[in-house]
C-alpha positions as CSV (number, residue, x, y, z in Angstrom):
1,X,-113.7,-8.1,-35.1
2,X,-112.9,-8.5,-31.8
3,X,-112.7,-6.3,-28.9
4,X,-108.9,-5.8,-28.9
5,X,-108.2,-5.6,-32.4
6,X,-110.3,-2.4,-32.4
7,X,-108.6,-0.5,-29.7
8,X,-105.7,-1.1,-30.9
9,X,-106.8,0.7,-34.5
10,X,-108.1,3.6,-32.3
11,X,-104.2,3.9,-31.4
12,X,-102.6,2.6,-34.7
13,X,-101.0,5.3,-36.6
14,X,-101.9,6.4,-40.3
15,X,-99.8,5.1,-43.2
16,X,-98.1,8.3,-44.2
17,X,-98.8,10.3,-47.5
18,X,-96.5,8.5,-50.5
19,X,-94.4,11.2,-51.8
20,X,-94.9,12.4,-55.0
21,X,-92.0,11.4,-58.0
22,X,-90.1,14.8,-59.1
23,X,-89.6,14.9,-63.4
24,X,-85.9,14.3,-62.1
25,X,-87.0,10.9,-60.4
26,X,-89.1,9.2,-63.4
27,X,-87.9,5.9,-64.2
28,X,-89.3,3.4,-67.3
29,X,-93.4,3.0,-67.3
30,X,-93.7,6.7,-65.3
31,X,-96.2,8.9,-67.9
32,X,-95.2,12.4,-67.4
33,X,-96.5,15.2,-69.9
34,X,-94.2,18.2,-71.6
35,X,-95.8,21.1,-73.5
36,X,-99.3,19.1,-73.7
37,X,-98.2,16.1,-75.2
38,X,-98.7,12.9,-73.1
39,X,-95.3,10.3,-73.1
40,X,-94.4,7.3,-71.6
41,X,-90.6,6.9,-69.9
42,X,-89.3,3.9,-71.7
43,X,-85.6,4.8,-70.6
44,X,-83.4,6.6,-68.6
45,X,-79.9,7.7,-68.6
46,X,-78.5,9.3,-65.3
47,X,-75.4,11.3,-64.5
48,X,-75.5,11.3,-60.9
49,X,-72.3,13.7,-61.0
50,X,-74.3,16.7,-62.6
51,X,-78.0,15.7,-60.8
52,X,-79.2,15.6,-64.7
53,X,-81.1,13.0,-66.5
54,X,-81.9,12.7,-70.3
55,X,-85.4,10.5,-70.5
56,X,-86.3,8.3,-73.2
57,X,-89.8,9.3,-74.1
58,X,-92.3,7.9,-76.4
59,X,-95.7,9.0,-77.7
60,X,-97.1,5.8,-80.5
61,X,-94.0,5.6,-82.6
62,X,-92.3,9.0,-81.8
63,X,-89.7,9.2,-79.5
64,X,-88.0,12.1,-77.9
65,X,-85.5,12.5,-75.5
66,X,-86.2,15.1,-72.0
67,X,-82.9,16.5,-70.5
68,X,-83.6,17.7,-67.1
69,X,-81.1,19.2,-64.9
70,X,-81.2,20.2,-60.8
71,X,-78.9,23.5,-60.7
72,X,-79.9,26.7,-59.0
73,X,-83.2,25.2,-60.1
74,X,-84.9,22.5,-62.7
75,X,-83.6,22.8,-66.5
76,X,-85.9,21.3,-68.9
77,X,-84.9,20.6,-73.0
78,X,-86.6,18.7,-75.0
79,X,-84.7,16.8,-77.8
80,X,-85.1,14.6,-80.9
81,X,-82.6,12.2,-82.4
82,X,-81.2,13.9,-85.8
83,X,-79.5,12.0,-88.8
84,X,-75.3,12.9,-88.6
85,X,-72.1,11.6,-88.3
86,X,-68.8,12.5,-86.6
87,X,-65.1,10.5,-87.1
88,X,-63.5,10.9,-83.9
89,X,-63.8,12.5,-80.6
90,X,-60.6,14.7,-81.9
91,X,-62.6,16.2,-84.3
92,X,-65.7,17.8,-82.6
93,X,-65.7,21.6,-83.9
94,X,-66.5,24.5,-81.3
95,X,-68.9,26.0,-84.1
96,X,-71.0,23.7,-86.3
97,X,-73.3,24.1,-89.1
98,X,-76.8,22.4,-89.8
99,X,-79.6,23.0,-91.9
100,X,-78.5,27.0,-92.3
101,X,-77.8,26.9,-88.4
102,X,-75.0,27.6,-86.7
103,X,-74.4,26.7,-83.0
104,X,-71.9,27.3,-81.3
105,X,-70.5,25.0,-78.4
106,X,-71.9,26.1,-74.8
107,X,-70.7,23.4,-72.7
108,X,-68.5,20.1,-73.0
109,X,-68.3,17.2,-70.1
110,X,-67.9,13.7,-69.3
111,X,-69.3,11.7,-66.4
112,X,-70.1,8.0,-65.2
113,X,-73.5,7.5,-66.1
114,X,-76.4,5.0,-65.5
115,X,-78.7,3.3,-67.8
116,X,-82.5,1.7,-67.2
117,X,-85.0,0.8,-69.9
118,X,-84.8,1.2,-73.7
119,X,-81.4,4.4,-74.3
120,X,-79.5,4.8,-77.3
121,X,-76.8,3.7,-74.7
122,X,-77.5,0.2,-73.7
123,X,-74.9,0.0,-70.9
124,X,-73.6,2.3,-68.2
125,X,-70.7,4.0,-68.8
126,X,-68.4,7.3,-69.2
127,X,-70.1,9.7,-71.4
128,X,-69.0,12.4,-73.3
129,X,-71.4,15.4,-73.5
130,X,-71.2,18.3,-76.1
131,X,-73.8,21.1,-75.5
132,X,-74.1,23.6,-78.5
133,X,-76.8,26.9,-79.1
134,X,-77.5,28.7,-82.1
135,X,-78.0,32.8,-81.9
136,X,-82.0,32.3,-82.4
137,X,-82.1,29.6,-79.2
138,X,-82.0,26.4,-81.1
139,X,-80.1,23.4,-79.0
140,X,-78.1,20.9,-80.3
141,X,-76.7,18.2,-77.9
142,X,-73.8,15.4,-79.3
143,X,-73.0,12.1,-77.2
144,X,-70.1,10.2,-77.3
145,X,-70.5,6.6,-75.3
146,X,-68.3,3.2,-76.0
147,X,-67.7,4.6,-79.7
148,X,-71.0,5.8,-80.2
149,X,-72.4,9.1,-81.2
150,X,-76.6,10.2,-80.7
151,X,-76.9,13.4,-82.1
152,X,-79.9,15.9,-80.8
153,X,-82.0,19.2,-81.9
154,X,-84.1,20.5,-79.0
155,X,-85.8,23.5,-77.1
156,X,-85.8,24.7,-73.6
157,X,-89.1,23.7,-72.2
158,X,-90.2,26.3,-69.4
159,X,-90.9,24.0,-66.1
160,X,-94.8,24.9,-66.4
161,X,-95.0,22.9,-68.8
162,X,-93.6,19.5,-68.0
163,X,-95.6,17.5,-65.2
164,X,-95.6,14.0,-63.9
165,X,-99.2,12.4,-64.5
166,X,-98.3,8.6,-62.9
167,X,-95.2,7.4,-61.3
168,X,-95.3,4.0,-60.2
């Protein structure tokens, strides 16, 4: 190495420290883990308009689906795709009743979203968002994209225990 090459490493400044991927910021072939169960992000949907996200996660076969949402702080629930049907946008109840359940609808709202990866939603879109909760916790989300509807069952996740493990 010559002479010059290492003075001017003596003066060459340090590459600095990558920043570390928020839950909010994972993207397809990220592994995160939630409630000690290690998933791979295999899709994303983003609503940029409410800082929220709803992550396609898989673990083998299973799949489940990680809403997170930046408010007064992160908001973690952790879904899985349930068997139902709905007619019409014009017919979504504020009350609904499943498996001896009732929930009862929270919050409703649309926004421009963005896809990545494998979604239920293959293209970006408006969205239509129904948020229901039954008296004993239990979450129930509906979707409404391009004629579509995903229904979901989930649980708040407490943000101890969801944590990235690699981000690319």
């Amino acid at each position: 190495m010559s002479i010059w090459k290492r003075i001017g490493n003596l003066f060459a400044k340090d590459e600095p420290p990558r920043k570390e991927k928020s839950m909010l910021q994972l993207a397809p072939g990220d592994i995160c883990e939630v409630s000690l169960v290690t998933y791979e992000v295999t899709g994303r949907v983003s609503n940029f308009g409410r800082n929220a996200a709803l992550l396609t996660l898989r673990d083998g076969t299973a799949l489940a689906y990680l809403h997170i949402e930046q408010r007064e702080e992160l908001r973690y629930v952790l879904y899985k795709a349930i068997d139902g049907r709905l007619d019409s946008l014009a017919e979504i109840p504020a009350t609904m009743e499943l498996d001896d359940n009732v929930y009862y609808l929270e919050e409703e709202y649309e926004g421009h979203v963005s896809v990545a990866g494998q979604t239920p939603f293959m293209n970006a879109g408006d969205q239509h968002v129904w948020q229901y909760q039954s008296d004993d916790g239990r979450l129930l989300r509906i979707e409404w994209q391009n004629g579509r509807f995903m229904l979901y069952e989930g649980e708040k996740i407490i943000p101890g225990d969801v944590r990235v493990i690699r981000a690319s």
